[in-house]
C-alpha positions as CSV (number, residue, x, y, z in Angstrom):
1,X,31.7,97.3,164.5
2,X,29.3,96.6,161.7
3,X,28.6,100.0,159.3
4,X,25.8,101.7,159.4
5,X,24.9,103.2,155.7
6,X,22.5,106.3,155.4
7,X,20.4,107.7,153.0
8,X,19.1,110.9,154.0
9,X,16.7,112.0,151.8
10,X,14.5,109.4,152.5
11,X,15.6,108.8,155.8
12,X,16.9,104.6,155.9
13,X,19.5,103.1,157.8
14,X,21.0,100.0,157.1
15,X,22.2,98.0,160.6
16,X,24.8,95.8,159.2
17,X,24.9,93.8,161.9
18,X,21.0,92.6,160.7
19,X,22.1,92.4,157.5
20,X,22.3,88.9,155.6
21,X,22.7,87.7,152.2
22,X,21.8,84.3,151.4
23,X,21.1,81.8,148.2
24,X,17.8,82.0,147.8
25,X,16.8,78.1,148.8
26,X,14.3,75.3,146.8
27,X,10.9,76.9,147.6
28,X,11.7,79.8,148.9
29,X,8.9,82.3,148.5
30,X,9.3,85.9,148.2
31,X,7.0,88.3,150.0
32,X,5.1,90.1,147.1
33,X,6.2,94.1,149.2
34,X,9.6,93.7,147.4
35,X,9.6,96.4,144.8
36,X,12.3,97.9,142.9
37,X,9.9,99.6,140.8
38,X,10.5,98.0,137.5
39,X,7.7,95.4,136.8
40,X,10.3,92.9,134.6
41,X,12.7,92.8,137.6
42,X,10.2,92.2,140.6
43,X,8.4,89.5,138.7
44,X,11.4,87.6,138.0
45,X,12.0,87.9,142.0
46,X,8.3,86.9,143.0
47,X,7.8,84.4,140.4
48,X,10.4,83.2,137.8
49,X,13.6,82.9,140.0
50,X,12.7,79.7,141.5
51,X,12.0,78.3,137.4
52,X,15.7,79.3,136.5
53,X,17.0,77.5,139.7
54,X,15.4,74.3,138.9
55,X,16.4,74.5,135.0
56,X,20.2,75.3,136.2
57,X,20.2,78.3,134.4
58,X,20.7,80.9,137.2
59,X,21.2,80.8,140.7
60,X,19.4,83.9,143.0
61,X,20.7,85.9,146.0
62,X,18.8,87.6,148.4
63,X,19.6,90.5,150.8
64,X,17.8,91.1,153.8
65,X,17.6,93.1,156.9
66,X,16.3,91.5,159.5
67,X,13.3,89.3,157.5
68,X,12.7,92.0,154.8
69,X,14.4,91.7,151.2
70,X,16.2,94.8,150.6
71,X,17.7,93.8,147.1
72,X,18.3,90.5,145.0
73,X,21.0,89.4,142.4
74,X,21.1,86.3,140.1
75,X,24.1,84.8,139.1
76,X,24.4,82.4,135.7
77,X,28.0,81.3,133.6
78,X,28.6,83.4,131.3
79,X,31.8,84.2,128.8
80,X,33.4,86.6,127.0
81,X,33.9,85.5,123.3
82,X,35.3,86.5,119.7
83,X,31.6,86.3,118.9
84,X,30.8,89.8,121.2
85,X,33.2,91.8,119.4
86,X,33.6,93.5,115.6
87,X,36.1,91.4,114.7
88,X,38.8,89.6,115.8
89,X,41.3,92.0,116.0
90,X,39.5,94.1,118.6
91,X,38.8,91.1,120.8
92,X,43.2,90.3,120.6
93,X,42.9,93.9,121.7
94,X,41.0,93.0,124.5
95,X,42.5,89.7,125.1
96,X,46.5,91.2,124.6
97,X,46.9,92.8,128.0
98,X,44.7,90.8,130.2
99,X,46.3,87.5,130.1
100,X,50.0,87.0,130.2
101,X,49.7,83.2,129.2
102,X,48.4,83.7,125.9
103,X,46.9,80.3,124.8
104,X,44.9,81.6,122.3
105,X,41.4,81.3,123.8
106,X,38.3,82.4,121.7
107,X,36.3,83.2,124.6
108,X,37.2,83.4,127.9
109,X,34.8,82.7,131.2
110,X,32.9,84.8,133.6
111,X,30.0,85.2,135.8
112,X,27.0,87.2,134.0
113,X,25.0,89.1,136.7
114,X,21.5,88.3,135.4
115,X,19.3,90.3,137.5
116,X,20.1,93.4,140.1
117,X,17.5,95.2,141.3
118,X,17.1,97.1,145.0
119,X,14.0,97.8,146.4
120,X,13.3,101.4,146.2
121,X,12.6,102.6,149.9
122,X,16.3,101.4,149.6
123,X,17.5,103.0,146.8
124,X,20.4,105.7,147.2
125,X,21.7,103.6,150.5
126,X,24.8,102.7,148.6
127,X,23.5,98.8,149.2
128,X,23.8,98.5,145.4
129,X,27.4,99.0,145.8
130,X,27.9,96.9,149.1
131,X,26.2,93.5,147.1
132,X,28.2,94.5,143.9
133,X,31.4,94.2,146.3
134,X,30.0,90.9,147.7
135,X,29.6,89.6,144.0
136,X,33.4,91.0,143.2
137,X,35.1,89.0,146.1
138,X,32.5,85.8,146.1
139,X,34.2,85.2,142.7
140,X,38.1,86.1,143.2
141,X,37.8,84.5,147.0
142,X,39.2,81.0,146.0
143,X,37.8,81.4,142.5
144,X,34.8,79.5,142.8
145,X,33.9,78.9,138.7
146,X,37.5,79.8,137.1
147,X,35.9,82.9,136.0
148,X,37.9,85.9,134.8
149,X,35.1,88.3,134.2
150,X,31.6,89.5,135.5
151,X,29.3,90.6,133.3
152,X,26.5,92.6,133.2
153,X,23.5,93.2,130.1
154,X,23.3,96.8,132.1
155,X,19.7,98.6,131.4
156,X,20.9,101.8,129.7
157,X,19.7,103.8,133.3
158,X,21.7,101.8,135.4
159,X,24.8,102.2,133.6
160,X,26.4,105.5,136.0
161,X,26.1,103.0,138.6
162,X,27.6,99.7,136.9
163,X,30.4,102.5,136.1
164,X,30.6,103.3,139.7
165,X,31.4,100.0,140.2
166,X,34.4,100.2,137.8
167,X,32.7,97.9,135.2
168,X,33.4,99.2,131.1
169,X,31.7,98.8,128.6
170,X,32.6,95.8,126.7
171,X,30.7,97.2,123.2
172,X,30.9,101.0,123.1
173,X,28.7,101.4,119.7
174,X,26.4,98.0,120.3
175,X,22.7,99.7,118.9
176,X,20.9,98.1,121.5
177,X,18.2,100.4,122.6
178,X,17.7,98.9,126.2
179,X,21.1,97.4,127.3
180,X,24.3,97.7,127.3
181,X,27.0,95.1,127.7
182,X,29.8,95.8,130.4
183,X,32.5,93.7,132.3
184,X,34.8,93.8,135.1
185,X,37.7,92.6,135.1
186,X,38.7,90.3,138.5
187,X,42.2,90.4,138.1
188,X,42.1,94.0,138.2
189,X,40.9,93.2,141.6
């Protein structure tokens, strides 16, 4: 049996066995009711996702429920270098305990989660969480890139729930004044 997630307050159920997620395909047009309500977010949905796919520079997800998108992710390579820390000792810090082979990498790769957004009369469902489990074992299922990390340039509001998620911050004192960088670890899987 397929769950069945609840948000009271507003009153939306989720039928899981109506729920899909699927690369959004070449051409693939995006009914304009999908609102997360943050302009930047929808208009990448409605009207720039399709740009990055052709360029090759991200790749976009879709969830629906029966035909309506309830949420959308994009997906682009990513890494996690010397160049995103203070110095180089605190990226062997960072490096020391994660990798038991030691070959000392300067970077090493991950996924970058581009764009999350869930439409708001869906908000509070916990569907945030049940795509950012999909993400998780997409990339440690038979390791699709070689990827060690997901990352995330987080929104400074959407932090609680990236942290939720067990992601960390990657840069605790970055002075970035809209984002915040944060990984999660797949081994830790």
């Amino acid at each position: 049996r397929q769950p069945i997630l609840n948000d009271w307050i507003i009153g939306v159920q989720i039928d899981f066995s109506k729920f899909r997620i699927s690369r959004m395909e070449e051409g693939e047009k995006i009914e304009e009711s999908f609102n997360c309500g943050d302009a930047d977010l929808n208009d990448f949905i409605l009207h720039e996702a399709s740009f990055y796919r052709e360029a090759l520079l991200a790749v976009s997800y879709i969830a629906k429920v029966d035909d309506r998108i309830i949420a959308y992710f994009s997906l682009a390579n990513d890494r996690v270098s010397l160049g995103d820390f203070e110095n180089k000792t605190e990226f062997n810090r960072f490096r020391k305990h994660r990798f038991v082979n030691d070959k000392r990498l300067k970077s090493c790769p991950a996924v970058k989660i581009c764009r999350f957004a869930v439409d708001v009369a869906y908000s509070g469902t916990g569907i945030g969480t049940v795509l950012m489990d999909f993400i998780k074992d997409y990339f440690i299922e038979n390791n699709k890139t070689g990827c060690h990390f997901i990352t995330v340039d987080a929104y400074l509001n959407a932090i609680p729930f990236y942290e939720k998620n067990n992601f960390s911050l990657l840069l605790p004192n970055d002075d970035d004044k809209h984002t915040r960088l944060l990984y999660y670890d797949l081994k830790e899987e």
